[in-house]
N, C-alpha and C positions, 0 to 999 in steps of 0.2 A: 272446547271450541277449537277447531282449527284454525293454524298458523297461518296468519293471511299476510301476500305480499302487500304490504302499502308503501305509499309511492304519495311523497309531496312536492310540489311549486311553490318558490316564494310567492309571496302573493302582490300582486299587482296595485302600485302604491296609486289610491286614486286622483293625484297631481297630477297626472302626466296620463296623454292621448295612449292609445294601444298601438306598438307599432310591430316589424317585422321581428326584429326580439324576442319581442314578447310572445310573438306568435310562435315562433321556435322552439321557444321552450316550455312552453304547452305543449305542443306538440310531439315532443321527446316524450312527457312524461306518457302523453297519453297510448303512446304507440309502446312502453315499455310496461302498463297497465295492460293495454290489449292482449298484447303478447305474454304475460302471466294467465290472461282469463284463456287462450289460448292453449295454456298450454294442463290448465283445470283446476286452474290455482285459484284460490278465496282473493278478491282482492279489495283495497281499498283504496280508492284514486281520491286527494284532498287539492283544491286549490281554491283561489279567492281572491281580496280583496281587503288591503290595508288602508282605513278610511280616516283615522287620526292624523293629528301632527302639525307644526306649527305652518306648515305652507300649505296646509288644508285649508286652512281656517283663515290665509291672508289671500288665497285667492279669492275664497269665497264674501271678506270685505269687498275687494276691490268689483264683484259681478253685484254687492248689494244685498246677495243670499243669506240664508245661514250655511255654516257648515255641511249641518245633514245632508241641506236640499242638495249642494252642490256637490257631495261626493255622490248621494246617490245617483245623480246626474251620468257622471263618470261612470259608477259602477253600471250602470245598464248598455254603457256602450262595452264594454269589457263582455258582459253576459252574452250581448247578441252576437260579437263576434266569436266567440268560443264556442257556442250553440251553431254558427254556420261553417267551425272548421270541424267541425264534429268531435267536441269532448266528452270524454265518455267520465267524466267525474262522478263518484259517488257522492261526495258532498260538497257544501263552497261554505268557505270561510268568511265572512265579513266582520269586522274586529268592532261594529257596534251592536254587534247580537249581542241580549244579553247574557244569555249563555256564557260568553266567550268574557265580558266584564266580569263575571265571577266568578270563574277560574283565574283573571288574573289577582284579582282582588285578595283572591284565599290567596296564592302564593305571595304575593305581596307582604299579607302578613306572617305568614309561616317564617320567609325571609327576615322580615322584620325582629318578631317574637327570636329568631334564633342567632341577634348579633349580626346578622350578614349585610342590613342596613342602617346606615346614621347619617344622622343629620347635620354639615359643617358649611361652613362660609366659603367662598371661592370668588377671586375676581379674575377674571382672565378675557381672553377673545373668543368671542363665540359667531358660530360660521349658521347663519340661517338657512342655508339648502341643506345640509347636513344637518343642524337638528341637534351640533353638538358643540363644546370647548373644544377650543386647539392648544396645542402646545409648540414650543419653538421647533419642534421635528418636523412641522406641517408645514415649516418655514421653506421659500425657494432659499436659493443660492444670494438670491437681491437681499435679504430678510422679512421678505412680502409673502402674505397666503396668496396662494396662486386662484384663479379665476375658477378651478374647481369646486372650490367653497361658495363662489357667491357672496353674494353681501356678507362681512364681516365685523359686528358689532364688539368695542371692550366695556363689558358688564362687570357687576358686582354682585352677587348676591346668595343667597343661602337656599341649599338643596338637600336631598337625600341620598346616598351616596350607596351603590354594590361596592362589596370589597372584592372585586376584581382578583388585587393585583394578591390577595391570599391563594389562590386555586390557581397562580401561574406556573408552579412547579409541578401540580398533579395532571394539568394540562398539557406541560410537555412529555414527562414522563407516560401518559393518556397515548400521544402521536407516534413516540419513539417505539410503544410497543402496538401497536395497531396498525402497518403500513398501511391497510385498505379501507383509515378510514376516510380518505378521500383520492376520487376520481377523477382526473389522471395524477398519477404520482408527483408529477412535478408540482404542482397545486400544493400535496401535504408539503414538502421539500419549504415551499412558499409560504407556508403557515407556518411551519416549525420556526423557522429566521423570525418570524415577526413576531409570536408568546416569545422567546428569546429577549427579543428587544420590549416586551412586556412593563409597562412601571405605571403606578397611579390606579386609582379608584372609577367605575362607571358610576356617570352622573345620572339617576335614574328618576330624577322630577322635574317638574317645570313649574312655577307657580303660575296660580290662578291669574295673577294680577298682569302676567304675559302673554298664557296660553290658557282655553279655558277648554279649548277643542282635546278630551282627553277622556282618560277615566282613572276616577278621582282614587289618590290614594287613600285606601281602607282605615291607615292610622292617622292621617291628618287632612284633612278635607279642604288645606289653602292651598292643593298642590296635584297637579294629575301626572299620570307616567309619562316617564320619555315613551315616545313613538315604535323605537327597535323591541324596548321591554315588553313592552305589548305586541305587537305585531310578531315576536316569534314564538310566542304563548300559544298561537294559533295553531301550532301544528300536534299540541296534546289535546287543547282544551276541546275540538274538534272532533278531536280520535275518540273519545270520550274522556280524559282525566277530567277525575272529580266531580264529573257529571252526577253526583249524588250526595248523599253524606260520607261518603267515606274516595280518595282519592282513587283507588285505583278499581277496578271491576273486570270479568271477564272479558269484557266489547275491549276495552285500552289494552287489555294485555295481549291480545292475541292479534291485534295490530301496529305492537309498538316493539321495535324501533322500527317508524318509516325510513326508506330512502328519500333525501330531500335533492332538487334536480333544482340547480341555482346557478345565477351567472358568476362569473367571474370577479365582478367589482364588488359581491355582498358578502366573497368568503372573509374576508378580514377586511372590519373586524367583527363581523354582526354573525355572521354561521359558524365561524372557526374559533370562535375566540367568547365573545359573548353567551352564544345559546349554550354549548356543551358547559360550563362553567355556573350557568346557571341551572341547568338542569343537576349536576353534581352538587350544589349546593343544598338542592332542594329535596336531593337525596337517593336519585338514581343513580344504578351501580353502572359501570362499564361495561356493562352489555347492553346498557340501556342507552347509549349515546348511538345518536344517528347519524348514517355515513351521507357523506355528501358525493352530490355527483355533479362538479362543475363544469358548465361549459362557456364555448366564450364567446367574441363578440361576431354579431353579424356585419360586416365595414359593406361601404362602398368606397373604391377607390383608396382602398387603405386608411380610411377615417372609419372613426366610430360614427354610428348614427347619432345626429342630438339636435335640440331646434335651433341651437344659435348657428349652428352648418348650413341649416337648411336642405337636411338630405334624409329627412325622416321618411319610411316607405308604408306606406298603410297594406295593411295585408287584408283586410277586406277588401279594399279595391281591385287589386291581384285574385283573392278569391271570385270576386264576380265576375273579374275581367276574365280566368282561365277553368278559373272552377276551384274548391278547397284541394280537390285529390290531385289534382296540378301542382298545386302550393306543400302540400302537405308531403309529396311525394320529391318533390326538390329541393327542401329543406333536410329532409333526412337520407336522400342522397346523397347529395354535395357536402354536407356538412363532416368531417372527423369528429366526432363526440369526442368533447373538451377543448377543442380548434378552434382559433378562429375562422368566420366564412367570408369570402366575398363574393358579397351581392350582386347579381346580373340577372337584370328581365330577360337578356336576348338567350343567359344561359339556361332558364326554366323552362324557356320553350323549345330551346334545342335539347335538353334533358327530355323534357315530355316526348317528344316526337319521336327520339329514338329508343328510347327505353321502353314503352309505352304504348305510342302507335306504330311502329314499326316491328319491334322485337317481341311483345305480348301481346299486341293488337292481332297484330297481324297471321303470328302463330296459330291464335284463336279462331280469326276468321276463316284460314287456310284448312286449319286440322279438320275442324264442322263444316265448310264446303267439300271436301275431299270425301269426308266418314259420309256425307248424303248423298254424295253422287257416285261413290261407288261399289257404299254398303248398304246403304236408305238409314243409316245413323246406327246401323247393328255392331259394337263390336265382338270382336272373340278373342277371347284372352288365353295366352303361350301356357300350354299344358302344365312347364317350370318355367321358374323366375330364369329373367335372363342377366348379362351382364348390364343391360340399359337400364333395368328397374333396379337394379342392386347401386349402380351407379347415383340415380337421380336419389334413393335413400340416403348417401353418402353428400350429399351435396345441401339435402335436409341438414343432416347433422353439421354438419358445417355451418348451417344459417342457423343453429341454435346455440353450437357454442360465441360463434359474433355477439349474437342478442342476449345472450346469458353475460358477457361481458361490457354490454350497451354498447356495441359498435353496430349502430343499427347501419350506418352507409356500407359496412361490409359485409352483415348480414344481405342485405339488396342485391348490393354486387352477387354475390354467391345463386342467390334467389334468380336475376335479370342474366346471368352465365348459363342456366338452365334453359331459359328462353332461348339465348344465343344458340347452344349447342342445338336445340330442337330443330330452329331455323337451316343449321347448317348442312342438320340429318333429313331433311325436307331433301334441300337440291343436292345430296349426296344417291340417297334411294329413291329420286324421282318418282315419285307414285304415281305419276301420271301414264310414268311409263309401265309400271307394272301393272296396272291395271290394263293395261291391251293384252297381256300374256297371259291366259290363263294356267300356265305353270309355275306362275308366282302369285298365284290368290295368298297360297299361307304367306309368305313375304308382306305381300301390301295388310295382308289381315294385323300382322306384327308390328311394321310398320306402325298403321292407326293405332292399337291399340297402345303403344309407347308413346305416341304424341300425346294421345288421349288422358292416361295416366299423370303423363309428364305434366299436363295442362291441373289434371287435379291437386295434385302437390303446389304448383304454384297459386291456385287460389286458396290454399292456405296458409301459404306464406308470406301472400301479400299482405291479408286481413289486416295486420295493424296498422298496418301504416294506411292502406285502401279499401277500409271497410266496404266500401256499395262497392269498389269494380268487384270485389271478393263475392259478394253475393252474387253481384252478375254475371259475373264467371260461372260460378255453381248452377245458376239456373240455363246457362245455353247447356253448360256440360251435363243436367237433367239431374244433380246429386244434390241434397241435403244443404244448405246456408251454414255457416257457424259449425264448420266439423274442427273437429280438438286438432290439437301438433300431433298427439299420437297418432292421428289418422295418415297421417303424412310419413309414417317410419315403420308401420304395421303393415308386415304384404299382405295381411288377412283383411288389411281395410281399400285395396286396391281394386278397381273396377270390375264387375261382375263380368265373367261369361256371357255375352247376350245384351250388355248394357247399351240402352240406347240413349245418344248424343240427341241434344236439342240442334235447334235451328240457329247460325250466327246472326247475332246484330253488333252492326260496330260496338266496342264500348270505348275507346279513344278515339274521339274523331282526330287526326289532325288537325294540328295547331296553325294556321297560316302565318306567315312573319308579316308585320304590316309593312307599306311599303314607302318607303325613306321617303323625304320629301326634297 
């Protein structure tokens, strides 16, 4: 079986509304999923829906619900917004499938059966947004847990314990020698200090007689998983581990290790610290740990989004208000993959307008009014490749290695420079003028046909990011939907002799700015 790119999302904790974040980082994954199917790669795109946990289960007292009813509640606003910014997921994760309960269950006891969990007493402070004990590190400078925690209860009581703090030396040693395994560097640099400062055992249970919203451990039945233990199980037991009697199969192996695409505030300690630890316990070698790819937060005004700010942005609203390919096209522009972004409505429409309706809109409009009025849409294609085609190949390859490194905002760039330069080669060789002269037919023929070209390339490099303008691109331009990257670097796959241009329809209209009150 062939080596499939796969590509996961943390999965969307179902406490909490869907907001621009979150839409972001869907959105990355799924434009770097595209861009593999692009380029004819096997792929496997995972994300989902973490429905556990102890503020599961107290929201849903406090509506009068159960549990289930109330995450799935959640989970289908999650569904239909990722269905209208158009996710192209192979599967979705929900951490009450039962599927997904017994693959935790087996590892659970694997772990168990091999010493890695026991069972001891603990009293300490425990933070209920977090889901976890603190220790005096978690302490301000006052000696108070800070308001990031949330309600903070001092408990007593007896749990099951990972031994953690055994696999903190194979963990660093793991980092020190893999710098890629997370994206951007300074992020590893960030984890490395923090295994460093490593000490102490993960509490991996909760009892029944606190938490009953869970799934129940396999060895003792008074007690379900922590939340994190389970929720990052989701990204094997999904892929297919242990989907059978025996753990691993050809389906998991030729999509494992995924790329997992996570924010910032999850890599330590639940991605960088937790999952590879447990995954080496469990007996995967060093090749088998997946690299992370972090990004960070979306602000406005230099704040994080959150709801006690009051500055949460719903991105389905923004979708319907502009449209997804508006949304989806401003977030992975403006964004530096692993940067923070800040947020501006006035800045997505002024992005759209010029990148968009202006610069590829408008190209497009131009190049197929030009090709029908002064060819009836015939081109004829330069007997030899010129320096223009050899150029715009160069400028491909430039937008693959960007997207080969996840810098999808400079792959764009690269992509929307193409556009630029078209534009500038319009009012440089004025075809309007060359077409009065019939001793520059071959010129203006050349001309069209390097716009034309140039216009091909670009609806294939927009495809991940702008699936339908991509299609509709291909259909004015009369070629094929869904053509491969190689199609774009191949001058044998470059427009025919004779090829005839469809007819423009807008495909960005302009954006109008509303008008201040």
């Amino acid at each position: 079986m062939a080596k499939t790119f796969s590509i996961t999302t943390a999965i969307d904790y179902t406490n909490a509304a869907p907001h621009i974040g979150h839409a972001y980082e869907k959105i990355l994954a799924d434009v770097l999923a595209r861009y593999h199917r692009l380029k004819g790669e096997p792929v496997f795109f995972l994300t989902g829906v973490d429905q556990h946990g102890q503020k599961v289960q107290q929201s849903a007292q406090k509506q009068g619900i159960e549990p289930a009813e109330f995450a799935q509640a959640v989970t289908t606003k999650f569904v239909a917004l990722w269905e209208k910014l158009g996710l192209s997921h192979d599967a979705w994760a929900a951490t009450t499938d039962p599927l997904h309960k017994g693959v935790v269950q087996k590892i659970l006891q694997q772990l168990f059966d091999a010493g890695e969990i026991y069972k001891a007493a603990h009293s300490g402070f425990y933070s209920v947004r977090q889901e976890q004990f603190l220790t005096d590190k978690e302490r301000g400078p006052d000696g108070e847990f800070g308001p990031e925690w949330g309600e903070v209860n001092e408990i007593t009581e007896e749990n099951y314990y990972f031994r953690l703090a055994k696999h903190r030396d194979w963990l660093l040693g793991y980092i020190n020698s893999h710098p890629d395994y997370v994206t951007p560097s300074f992020r590893q640099a960030e984890l490395r200090n923090a295994v460093e400062r490593l000490s102490g055992d993960l509490c991996i249970s909760r009892p029944k007689a606190r938490l009953e919203w869970g799934i129940e451990l396999p060895f003792d039945a008074g007690y379900v998983t922590y939340v994190w233990f389970d929720a990052l199980i989701n990204y094997i037991s999904f892929a297919g581990y242990w989907n059978g009697s025996e753990p691993r199969n050809a389906e998991f192996e030729s999509r494992w290790p995924a790329l997992h695409v996570i924010g910032k505030d999850i890599i330590i300690p639940a991605h960088g610290v937790y999952w590879p630890i447990m995954l080496h316990a469990a007996g995967f070698t060093d090749a088998e740990i997946p690299p992370l790819l972090v990004h960070g937060y979306i602000n406005i005004a230099g704040a994080k989004m959150s709801k006690s700010l009051g500055n949460i942005v719903d991105p389905a609203v923004l979708a319907e208000k502009y449209s997804p390919g508006a949304l989806r096209y401003y977030l992975m522009r403006e964004t530096a993959t692993g940067q923070d972004m800040e947020f501006a409505e006035e800045r997505l429409v002024s992005r759209y307008n010029t990148d968009l309706a202006n610069d590829l809109g408008n190209l497009l409009n131009r190049t197929l009014n030009m090709a029908q009025r002064y060819r009836e849409g015939v081109l004829k294609r330069p007997v030899a490749d010129t320096p223009w085609l050899t150029e715009g190949r160069a400028i491909v390859e430039q937008y693959v290695a960007k997207m080969d490194q996840f810098l999808v905002h400079a792959a764009l760039e690269a992509a929307m420079g193409l556009a630029a330069k078209c534009n500038a080669y319009i009012e440089a060789q004025a075809p309007w003028k060359l077409a009065k002269d019939p001793a520059h037919a071959g010129q203006l023929d050349e001309v069209l046909y390097h716009l034309a070209e140039s216009l091909r390339l670009l609806s294939i490099l927009i495809a991940p990011v702008l699936p339908d303008a991509a299609c509709g691109m291909a259909a004015q331009l009369n070629i094929a939907p869904d053509a491969p990257l190689s199609a774009a670097l191949d001058p044998a796959a470059a427009l025919a002799d004779g090829h005839i241009l469809g007819k423009p329809t807008p495909l960005f209209p302009r954006i109008e700015a509303e008008a201040k009150p």
